[in-house]
N, C-alpha and C positions, 0 to 999 in steps of 0.2 A: 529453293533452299540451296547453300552452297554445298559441293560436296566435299565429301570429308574421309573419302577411300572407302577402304576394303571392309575395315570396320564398320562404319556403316550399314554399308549392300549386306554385311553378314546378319545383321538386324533386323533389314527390310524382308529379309527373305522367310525368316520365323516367325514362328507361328505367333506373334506377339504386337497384334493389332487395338491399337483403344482408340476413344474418340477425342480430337483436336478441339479441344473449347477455350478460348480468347474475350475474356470479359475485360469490358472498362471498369474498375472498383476503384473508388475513392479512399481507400484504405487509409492515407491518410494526411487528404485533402492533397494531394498534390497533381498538376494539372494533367499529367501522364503516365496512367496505371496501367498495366499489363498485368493482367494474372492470368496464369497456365493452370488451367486442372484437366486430370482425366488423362494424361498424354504419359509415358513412361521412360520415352527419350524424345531428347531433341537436341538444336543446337540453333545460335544465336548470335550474330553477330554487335559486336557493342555499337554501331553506325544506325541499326535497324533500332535497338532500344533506346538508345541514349544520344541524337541526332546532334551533332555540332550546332550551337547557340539555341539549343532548348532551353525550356523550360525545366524543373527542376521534377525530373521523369522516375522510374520506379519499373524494376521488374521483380513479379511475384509467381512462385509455383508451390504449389499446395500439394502437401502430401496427401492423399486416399483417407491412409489410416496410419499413424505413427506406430501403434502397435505390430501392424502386419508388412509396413512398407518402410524402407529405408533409400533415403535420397544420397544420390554420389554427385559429385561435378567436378570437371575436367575444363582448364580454363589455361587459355595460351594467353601468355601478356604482350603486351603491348611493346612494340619494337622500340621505340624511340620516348621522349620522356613524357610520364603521363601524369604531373604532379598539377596540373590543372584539371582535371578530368572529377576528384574528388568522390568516388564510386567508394559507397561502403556498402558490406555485407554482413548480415546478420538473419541466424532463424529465431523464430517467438511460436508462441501455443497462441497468441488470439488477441487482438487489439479492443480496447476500450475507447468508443470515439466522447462516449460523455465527459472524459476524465483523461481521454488524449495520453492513453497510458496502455505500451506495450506487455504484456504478460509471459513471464521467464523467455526475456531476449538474454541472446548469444550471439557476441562481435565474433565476426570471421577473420577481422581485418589483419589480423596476427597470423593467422594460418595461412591466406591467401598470398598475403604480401604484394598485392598489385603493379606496384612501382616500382619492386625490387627485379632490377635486370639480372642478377646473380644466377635466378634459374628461370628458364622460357616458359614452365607447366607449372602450375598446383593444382592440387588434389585438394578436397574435403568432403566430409560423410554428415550428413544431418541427418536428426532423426525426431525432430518437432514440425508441427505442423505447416506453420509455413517459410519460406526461405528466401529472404529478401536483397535483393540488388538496387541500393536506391543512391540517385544523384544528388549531394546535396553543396549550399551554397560554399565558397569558401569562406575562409575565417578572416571575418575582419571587411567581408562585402557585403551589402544590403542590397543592392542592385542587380539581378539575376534575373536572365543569364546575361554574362559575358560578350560583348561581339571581341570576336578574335579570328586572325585568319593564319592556322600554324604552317608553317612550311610544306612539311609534307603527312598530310590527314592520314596518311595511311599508318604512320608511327604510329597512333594512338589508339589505332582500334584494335582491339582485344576479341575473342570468341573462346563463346562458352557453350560446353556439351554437358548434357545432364540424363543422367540413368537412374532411373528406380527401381529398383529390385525388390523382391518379396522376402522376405525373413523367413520362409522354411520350403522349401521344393523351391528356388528358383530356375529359373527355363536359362537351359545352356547357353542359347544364345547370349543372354542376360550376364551369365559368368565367363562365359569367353573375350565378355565385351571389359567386365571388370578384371577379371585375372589380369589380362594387359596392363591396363590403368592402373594396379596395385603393384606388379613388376616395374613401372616406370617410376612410379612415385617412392619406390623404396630404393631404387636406382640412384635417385639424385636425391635423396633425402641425406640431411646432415643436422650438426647440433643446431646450427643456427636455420634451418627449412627441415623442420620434421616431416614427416609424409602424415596428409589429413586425412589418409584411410587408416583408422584403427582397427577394424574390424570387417570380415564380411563372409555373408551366409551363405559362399562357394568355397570348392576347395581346390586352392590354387596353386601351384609350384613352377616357376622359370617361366612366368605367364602362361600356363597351360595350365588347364581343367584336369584335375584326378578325378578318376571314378569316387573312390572311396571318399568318402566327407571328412574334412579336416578345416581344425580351425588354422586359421593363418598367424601362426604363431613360431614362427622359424623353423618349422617341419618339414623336410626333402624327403620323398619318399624313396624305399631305396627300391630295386626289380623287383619285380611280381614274383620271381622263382624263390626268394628270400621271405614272401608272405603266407605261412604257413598256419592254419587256424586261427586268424586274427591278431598277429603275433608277428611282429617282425623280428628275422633272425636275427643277432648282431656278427661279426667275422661268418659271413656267410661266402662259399664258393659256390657264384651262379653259375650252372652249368646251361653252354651254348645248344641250339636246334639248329636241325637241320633244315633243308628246304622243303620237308614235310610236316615240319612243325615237332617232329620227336625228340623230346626229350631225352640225355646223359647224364649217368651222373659225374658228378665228379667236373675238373674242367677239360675235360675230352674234347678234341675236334672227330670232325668226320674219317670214319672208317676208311681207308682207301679201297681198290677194284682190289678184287680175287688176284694170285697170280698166279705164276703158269706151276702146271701138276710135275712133280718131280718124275714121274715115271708114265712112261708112255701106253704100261700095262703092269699087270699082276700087284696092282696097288697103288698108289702115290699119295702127295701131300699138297694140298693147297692152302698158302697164310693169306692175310692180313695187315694191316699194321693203323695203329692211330698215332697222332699226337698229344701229346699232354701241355697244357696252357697254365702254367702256375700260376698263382696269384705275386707278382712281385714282394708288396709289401709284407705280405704274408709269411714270403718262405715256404710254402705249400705245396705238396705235387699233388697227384692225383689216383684217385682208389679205380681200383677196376684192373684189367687187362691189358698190358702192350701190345699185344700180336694175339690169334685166334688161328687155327688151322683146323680143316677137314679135309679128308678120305677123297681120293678121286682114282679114275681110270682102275678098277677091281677088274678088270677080265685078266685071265690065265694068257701066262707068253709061252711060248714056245721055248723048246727044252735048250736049244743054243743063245738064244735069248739070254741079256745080261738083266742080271733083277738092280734095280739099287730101291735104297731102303731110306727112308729120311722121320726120323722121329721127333716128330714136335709137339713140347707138352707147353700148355695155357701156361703164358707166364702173365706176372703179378706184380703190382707195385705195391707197396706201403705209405702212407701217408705220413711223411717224413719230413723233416726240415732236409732242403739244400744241404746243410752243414755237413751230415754224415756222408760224404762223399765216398768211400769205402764200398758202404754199401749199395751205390747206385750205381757202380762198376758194372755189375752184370744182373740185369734184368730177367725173370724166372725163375725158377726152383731146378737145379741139376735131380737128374734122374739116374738109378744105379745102372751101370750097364754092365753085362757081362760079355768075357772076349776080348783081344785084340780088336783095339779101333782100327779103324780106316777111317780116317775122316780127311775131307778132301784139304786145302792149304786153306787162310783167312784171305777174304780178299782185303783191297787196302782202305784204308780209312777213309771216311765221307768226309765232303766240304766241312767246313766250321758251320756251325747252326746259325750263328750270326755273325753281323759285318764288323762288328763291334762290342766290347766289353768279350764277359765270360761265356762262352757256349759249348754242344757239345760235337760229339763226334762219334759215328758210329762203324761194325766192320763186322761183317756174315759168313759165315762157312754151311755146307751140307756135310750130312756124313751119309759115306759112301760104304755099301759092306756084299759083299756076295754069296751069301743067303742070309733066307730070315734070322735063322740062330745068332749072327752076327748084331751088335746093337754099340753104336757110338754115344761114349759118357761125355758131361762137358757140355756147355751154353751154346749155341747154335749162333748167337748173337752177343757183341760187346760194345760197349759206351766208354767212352771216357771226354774227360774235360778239354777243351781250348780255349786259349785263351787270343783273344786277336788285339795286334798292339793299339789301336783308335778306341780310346774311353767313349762310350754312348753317352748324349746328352740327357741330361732329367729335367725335366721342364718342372714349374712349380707348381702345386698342388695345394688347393683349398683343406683345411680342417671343418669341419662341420660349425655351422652356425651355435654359436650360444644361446643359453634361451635369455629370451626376452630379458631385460632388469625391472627391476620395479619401477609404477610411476612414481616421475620425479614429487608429485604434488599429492598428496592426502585427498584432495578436493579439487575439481576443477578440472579447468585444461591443466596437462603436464606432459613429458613425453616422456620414451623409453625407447633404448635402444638396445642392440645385441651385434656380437662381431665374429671375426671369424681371422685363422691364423695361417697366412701362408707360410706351406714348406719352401722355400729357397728354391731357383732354378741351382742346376749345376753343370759345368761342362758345356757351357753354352747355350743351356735348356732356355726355353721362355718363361718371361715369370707369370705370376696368377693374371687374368684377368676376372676385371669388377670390383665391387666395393668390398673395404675391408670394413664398415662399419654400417649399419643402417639405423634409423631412426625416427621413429611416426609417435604420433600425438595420441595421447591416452586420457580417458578422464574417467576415474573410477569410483566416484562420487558426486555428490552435487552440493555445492555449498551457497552459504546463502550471498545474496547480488544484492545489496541496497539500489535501491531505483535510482539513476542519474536521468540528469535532464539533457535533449538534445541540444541542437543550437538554436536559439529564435528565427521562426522564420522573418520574414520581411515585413514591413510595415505595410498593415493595408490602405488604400487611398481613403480620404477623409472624408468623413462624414455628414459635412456639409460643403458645399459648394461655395459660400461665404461666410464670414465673422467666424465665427469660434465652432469649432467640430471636434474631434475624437479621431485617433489611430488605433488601431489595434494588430499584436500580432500575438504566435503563441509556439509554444513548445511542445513536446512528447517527451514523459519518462516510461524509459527505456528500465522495464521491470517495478514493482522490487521481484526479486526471485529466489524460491525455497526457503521464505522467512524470512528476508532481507526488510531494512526499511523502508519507508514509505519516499518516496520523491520531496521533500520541503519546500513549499512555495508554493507560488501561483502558475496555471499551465496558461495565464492569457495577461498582457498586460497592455493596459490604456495609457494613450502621452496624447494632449491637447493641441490641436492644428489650425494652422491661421490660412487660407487661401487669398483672400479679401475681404477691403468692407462692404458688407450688406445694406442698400437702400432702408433709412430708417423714416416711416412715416412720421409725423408731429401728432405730438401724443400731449390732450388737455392736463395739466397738471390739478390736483383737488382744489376745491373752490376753497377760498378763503373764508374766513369767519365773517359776520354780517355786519356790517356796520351801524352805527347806531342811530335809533330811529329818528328821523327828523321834524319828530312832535311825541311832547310825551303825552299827548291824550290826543281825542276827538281826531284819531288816523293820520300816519305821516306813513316813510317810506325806508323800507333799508335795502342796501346794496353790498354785492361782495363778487368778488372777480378770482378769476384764473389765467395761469400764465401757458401756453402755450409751450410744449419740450422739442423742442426742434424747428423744422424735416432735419434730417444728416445726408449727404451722399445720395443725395437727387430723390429722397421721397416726398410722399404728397403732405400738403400746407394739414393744420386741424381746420376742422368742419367745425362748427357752430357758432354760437356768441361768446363773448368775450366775460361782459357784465352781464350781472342777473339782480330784478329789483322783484319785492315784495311791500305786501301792506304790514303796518305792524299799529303797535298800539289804538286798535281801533273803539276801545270802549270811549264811553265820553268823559270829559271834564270834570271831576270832581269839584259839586259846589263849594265853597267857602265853611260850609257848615262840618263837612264830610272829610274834612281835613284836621289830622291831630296835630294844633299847635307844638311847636317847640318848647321844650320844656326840663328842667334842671331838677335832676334827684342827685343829691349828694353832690360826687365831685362828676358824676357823671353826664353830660349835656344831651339830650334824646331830640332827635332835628326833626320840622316838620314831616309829617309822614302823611300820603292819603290812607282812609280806609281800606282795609282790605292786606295790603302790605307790611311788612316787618323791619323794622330799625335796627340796626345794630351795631355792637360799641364794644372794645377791647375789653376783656377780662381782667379784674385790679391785678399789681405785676405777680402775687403770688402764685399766681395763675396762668394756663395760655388758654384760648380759644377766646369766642366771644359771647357776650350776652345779647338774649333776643327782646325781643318787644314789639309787639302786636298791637297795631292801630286797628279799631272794628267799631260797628255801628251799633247803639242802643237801640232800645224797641221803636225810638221815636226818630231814629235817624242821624243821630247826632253822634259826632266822631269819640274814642274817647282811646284813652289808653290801658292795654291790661298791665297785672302786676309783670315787671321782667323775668325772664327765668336762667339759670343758669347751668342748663344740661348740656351746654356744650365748652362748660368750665370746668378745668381736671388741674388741681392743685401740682404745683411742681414737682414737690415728692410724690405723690400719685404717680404722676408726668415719669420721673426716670424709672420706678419700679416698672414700671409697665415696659419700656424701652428695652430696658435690660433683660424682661421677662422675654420680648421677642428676639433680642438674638439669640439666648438660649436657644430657643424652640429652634430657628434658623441654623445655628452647627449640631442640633438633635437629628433634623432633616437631612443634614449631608453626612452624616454619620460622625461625627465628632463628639468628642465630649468636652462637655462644659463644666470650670471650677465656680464654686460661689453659689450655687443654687438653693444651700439651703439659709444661706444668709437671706437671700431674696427675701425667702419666704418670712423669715425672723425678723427682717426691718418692717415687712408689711404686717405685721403681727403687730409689734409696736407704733406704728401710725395709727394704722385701723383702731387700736385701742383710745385715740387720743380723740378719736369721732371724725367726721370729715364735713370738708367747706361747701364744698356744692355738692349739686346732684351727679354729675358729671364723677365726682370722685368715684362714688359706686358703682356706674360704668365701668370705669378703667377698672374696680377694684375687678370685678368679673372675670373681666377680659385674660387678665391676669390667671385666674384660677381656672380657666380652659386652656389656656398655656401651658400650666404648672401640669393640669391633668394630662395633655399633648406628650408632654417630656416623660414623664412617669409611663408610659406606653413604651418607650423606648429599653430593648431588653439589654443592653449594654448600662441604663441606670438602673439601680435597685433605690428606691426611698426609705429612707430612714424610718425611726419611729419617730420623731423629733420633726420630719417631714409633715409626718401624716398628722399629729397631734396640731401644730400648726397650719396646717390648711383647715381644719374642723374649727379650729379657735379663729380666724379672719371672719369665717362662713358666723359664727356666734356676735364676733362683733358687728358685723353689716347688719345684722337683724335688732342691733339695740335700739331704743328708745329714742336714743337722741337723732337716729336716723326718720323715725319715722316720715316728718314730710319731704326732707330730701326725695323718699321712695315715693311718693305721691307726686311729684314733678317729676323726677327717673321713669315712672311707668306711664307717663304721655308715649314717651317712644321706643323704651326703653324694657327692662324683664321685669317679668313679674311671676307668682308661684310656678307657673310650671318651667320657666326658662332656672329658677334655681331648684326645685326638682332634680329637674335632669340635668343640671350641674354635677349634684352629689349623689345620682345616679350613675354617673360615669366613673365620677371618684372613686368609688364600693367597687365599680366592676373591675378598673385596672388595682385598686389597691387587695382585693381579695383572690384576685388570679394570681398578686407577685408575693403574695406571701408563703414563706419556708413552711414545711410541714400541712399538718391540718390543726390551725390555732385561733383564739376568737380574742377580738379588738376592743375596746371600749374606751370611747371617748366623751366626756364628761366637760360640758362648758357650761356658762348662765343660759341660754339659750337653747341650747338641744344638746340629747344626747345620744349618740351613733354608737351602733353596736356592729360588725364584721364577723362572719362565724363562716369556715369555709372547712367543709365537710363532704367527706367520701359517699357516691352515692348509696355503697352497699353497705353501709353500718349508719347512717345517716339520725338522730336523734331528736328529744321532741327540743327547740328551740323558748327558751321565756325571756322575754323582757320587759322592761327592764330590768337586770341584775340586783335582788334587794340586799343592802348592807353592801353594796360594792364600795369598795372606799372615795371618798372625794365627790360622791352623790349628794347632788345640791337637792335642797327643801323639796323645790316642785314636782322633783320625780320619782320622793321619796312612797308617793301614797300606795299603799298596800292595797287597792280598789284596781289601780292601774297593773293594767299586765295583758303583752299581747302573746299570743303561742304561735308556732310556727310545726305544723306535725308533718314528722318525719316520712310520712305517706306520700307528700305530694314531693319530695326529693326524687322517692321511691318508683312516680307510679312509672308504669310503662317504659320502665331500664328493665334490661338483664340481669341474674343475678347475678354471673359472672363474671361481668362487667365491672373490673378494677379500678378502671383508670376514668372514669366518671367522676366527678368535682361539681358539686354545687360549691357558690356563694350566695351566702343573704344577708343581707344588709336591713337595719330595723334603726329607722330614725324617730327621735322624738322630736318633736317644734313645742316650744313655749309660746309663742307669741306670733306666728307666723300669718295665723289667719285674720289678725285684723293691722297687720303693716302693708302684705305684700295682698293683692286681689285676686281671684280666682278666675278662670278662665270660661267654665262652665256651672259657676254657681256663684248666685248673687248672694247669697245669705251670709250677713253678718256672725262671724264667726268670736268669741272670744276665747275659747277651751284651745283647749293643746289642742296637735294634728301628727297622728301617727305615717308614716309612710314603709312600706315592705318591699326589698326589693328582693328579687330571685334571679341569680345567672347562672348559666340559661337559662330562658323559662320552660317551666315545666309542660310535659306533655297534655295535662290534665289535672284538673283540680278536683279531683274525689271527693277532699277535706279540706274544708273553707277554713280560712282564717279565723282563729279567734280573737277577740280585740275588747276588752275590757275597761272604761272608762270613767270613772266617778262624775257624778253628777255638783254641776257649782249651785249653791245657791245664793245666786249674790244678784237678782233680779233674774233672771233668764226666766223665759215663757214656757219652752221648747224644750223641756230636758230630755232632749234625744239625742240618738250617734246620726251623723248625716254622712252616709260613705257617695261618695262619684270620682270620676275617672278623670284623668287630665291626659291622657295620652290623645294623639294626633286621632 
């Protein structure tokens, strides 16, 4: 490791040992991760992390615990220019690699200023969990890294020291190491490079450690003799110690030596004296005593013996301004004396007290008296002013710092600074030194960070070796944070890659249709071939045969007998045909499709022809209703709506009434009214009544009379009762689901009539039909015998009472004639009587209570006057 001085060694030597752990982490896929945990300081040189023509590298150090630890770093830049290097810093609480989405990141890159040569050091303080130095590509390069060979490598490397400190009892070393770090970073901080320590859990002043904890907040402490029960004084006079450590008050210097005793014997006097230290700015002298005297040499003289006498009383100052000059003349309290003085002459006045400016000057007498009775009045000692002609220089003098300003931002990073007011040198004096302003970064909220995306990394190589492949590359958002939004977009995006073309084998294309057989009886042969799709770009030939033959027509010869002549019905011409096979000939033009006809063998062998039929002839107007009915249903399907719908229905009402040309018409007519049901499912249409009344009248005319053997050729292939059953089965379900309220329907044609009753299941009633006296009630289904019930039990059985929102429909059809047009499925029996049908949607859980169904007996030959119920369901 390189060293890094004194600072340092001062670290290695405390008590502030943890363990060095260096893991590889993919943090976030890049090919050179570094992360540091467990370590509390280090340092780093940028050569060691971030190696000339790497790859695109990454240093990470992980706080402990954001709570209890806070990260500092100390980073010297880069001497020469470092606008290729592309190092950004940022800390995040925790990376998401599913969603490649950092969680509350903070760029550094504003605080650190890397590139900026204006200042050598930044500072900054993190305090999330991890704190990232990462190398990324430049803008506008896909190709990374770089090769480049700069002049002189040494320009570009930078080194970075890093200290974590604990948030409450940090360890001196710890604060001795940042005190520094925060004196320098306030040093050179300015508006435009704030200092990135805002804060720290030491208490620091002039880069030294104070005892007392203090926040660093522009706070100088003042002398320890000024800190008086928690309290600093303010115009405090610190009084100096001596070299015993004892404390004076006042600003006293040291006491000088004893001097010599005024009398050899029979008494004497020994003084003292101190100096007094004013405070300049102040104007301030000092409390206490000038001079101090004691008693010496008490032994008795001899009678010729000269006595002298020296009387000295504690004299005293006042705590006085300068100003009163008058009074500072003579120092102590005059004492009364009685008697003629003696007092000896003044000696002459002392040097000037200083070399320069105002000082003073002083001049001593004893008093001399021959005997005790004798006592000299009058100051023993006098002062007075000089003034010496050389003005003394005043060097210039700091005002105390300002406190702190507000952060400049509400949210966020912002900074704050605070200043300070030099007094003017004078007369020569030197002026202040240090900064008149400082300035560090503050953030005293957290506002919300909408997530931004990084920059795409590089394309990765493609994913196929030849023909067509896929690239892929991707990004990281960076946040969202404190509520911010979400990143918008995709974190990975796919572009399609060409390398080369890929060897294509020869691929058989599908065999072709068979050709036609080369005997039409007693066995020939058909053939059909495939072409061959390639090789391309050197693949291999196809594998197998070319042509493929089979047997075909292998029955035999149809004799002469077994052959139905040719033969002319109408305008129509019917061409030889053998047995067994079907002829067939254009529908006349009112018509499309075509007509059949069936050659087949009697008992005796002999060919003959049956009647033609015409179930796959659909009259024109048939023909477009039906047409029209499907693209309905077709923009029903894609959500659209269709105009004209109920015309449809009203033109087919009208044809249908006119009867129809073939069998085929009823088909189509069908097909038609599962269509019409289809669209009425669609809850964007509501059907009219005018709808519903017309679909029940088509369904009346298909069942007339004049249809009958049309249905008798139609049900060769074609429906029969249960296929219109559950026609107007489905009709009842979507028409009584879409009707408003709970209301009951009655449809009244020659042929049947349909009844709709849709009913809440917890008030549910007894159901009779048919309706007697309903208006427009035709003959048939007038008889007073006839009547089916429907009781309210089986709506009822097995629901909740509470259950509101329960809906039956029931539907109750009558058929006039149904049973001997259209055939039954599971019952051969010649029906001529009506035929009731009951529908229930849903069906019921249980049928408790059967149906009741009441019927009048015909007498008009019938054998069998009985009800004959069975099932036509699946």
């Amino acid at each position: 490791m390189r060293s890094i001085g004194s600072a340092l060694n001062l670290l290695l030597v405390s008590p502030l040992y943890f363990v060095w752990t260096v893991v590889a982490l993919d943090l976030a896929q890049t090919p050179c991760t570094t992360l540091v945990q467990g370590k509390f300081f280090g340092y780093f040189s940028s050569f060691a992390v971030f190696p000339l023509n790497s790859s695109l590298c990454s240093w990470i150090i992980q706080n402990p615990d954001p709570r209890r630890y806070t990260l500092y770093m100390k980073i010297l830049k880069p001497a020469g220019v470092c606008d290729h290097q592309h190092i950004r810093t940022y800390q995040f609480d925790s990376f998401l690699e599913s969603t490649r989405t950092y969680l509350g990141m903070e760029s550094f890159d504003d605080v650190l200023k890397l590139c900026d040569g204006s200042t050598r050091f930044a500072f900054l303080q993190s305090n999330k969990q991890f704190l990232q130095m990462k190398q990324t590509a430049p803008p506008g390069v896909e190709s990374w890294p770089m090769r480049w060979k700069p002049t002189k490598a040494q320009e570009r490397d930078f080194s970075v020291e890093y200290l974590v400190v604990g948030n409450r009892n940090p360890s001196k070393a710890a604060c001795q190491m940042l005190c520094k770090w925060l004196d320098a970073c306030l040093a050179i901080s300015s508006s435009s490079h704030p200092c990135g320590i805002m804060q720290t859990p030491c208490s620091c002043s002039g880069g030294e450690v104070l005892d007392q904890a203090s926040e660093i907040l522009g706070f100088t402490r003042k002398k320890e003799d000024c800190y008086k029960d928690g309290i600093y004084l303010e115009n405090c006079v610190s009084s100096p110690k001596d070299s015993n450590g004892a404390e004076f008050l006042g600003g006293w210097n040291s006491w000088s030596a004893w001097g010599d005793c005024t009398k050899d014997c029979g008494g004497g006097l020994q003084t003292r004296m101190r100096t007094c230290k004013p405070l300049p700015k102040e104007g301030l002298g000092c409390e206490g005593v000038l001079e101090e005297g004691r008693l010496c040499n008490r032994k008795a003289c001899n009678t010729n013996g000269r006595y002298n006498s020296r009387s000295q009383s504690l004299r005293s100052t006042d705590n006085r301004k300068r100003e009163d000059t008058d009074e500072l003349q003579h120092y102590g309290y005059p004492a009364p004396q009685i008697g003629d003085p003696a007092a000896e002459e003044w000696s002459p006045w002392s040097v000037c007290s200083t070399t320069c400016g105002e000082g003073w000057q002083t001049r001593t007498r004893f008093c001399v008296s021959s005997s005790y009775s004798t006592q000299c009045s009058g100051p023993l000692r006098e002062q007075r002013q000089c003034n010496n002609s050389a003005v003394c220089p005043v060097h210039g003098t700091w005002d105390e710092w300002s406190p702190w300003s507000l952060c400049s931002s509400t949210c966020g990073r912002g900074y704050r600074d605070r200043t300070r007011t030099c007094k003017p040198p004078q007369f020569g004096g030197n002026p202040c030194e240090g900064p008149e302003k400082q300035t560090k970064f503050c953030n005293i909220a957290l506002c919300p960070v909408d997530g931004n995306w990084n920059e795409w990394s590089s394309w990765s190589s493609c994913s196929a070796s030849c023909s067509n492949g896929t690239q892929q590359r991707t990004r990281e958002c960076n946040g969202p944070s404190y509520g911010g939004a979400e990143c918008q977009g995709h974190w990975v995006e796919t572009r399609d890659c060409f390398l080369r073309q890929c060897p294509v084998d020869g691929k058989w294309q599908a065999w072709g249709v068979w050709g036609s057989c080369t005997a039409t009886c007693g066995g020939g042969t058909q053939r059909r071939d495939r072409v061959c799709y390639g090789p391309f770009f050197g693949g291999e030939t196809c594998q197998g045969p070319k042509e493929e033959y089979k047997q075909c027509n292998d029955r035999r010869c149809p004799e002469p007998h077994e052959i139905c002549d040719e033969e002319s019905l109408g305008s129509v011409v019917w061409k030889e045909t053998p047995a067994g096979d079907a002829a067939a000939v254009r529908c006349p033009r009112n018509a499309t499709g075509l007509i059949l006809r069936r050659c087949i063998l009697d008992e005796e062998g002999i060919a003959y022809w049956e009647p033609p039929t015409y179930i796959k002839c659909v009259s024109i107007d048939y023909r477009n209703i039906q047409m029209m009915t499907r693209e309905h249903l077709s923009k029903a399907q894609r959500g659209l709506m269709g105009d004209g719908l109920s015309d449809v229905l009203q033109n087919l009402v009208e044809i249908s009434q006119d009867g129809t040309s073939y069998s085929g018409d009823l088909l189509s007519t069908m097909d038609v009214l599962r269509n019409m049901t289809e669209i009425f499912r669609r809850a964007y249409y509501s059907p009219t009544s005018g709808d519903v009344q017309n679909f029940v009248q088509i369904i009346s005319n298909l069942l007339s009379e004049e249809n009958r053997e049309k249905w008798e050729e139609a049900q060769l292939i074609g429906p029969n009762a249960k296929e219109l059953f559950r026609l107007v089965e489905d009709f009842i379900d979507v028409i009584g689901f879409r009707m408003k309220d709970f209301r009951d329907s009655y449809q009244v044609t020659d042929n049947l009539v349909l009844g709709i009753h849709k009913l809440p299941a917890n008030a549910a009633t007894d159901i009779t039909f048919p309706m007697k006296g309903w208006r427009g009630m035709v003959d048939w289904a007038k008889n007073s015998e006839d009547k089916v019930t429907v009781s309210r039990s089986i709506l009822s059985s097995g629901l909740s009472v509470s259950d509101d929102s329960s809906v039956f429909v029931v539907g109750t059809v009558l058929y006039r004639n149904v049973g001997n047009i259209l055939s039954l499925q599971r019952n051969s029996t010649v029906l001529n009587s009506k035929v009731i049908s009951v529908t229930v949607k849903p069906f019921p859980r249980s049928l408790l209570t059967p149906l009741e169904i009441e019927f009048s007996h015909l007498y008009n030959g019938t054998t069998n006057q009985t009800c004959i119920l069975w099932d036509e369901n699946d």
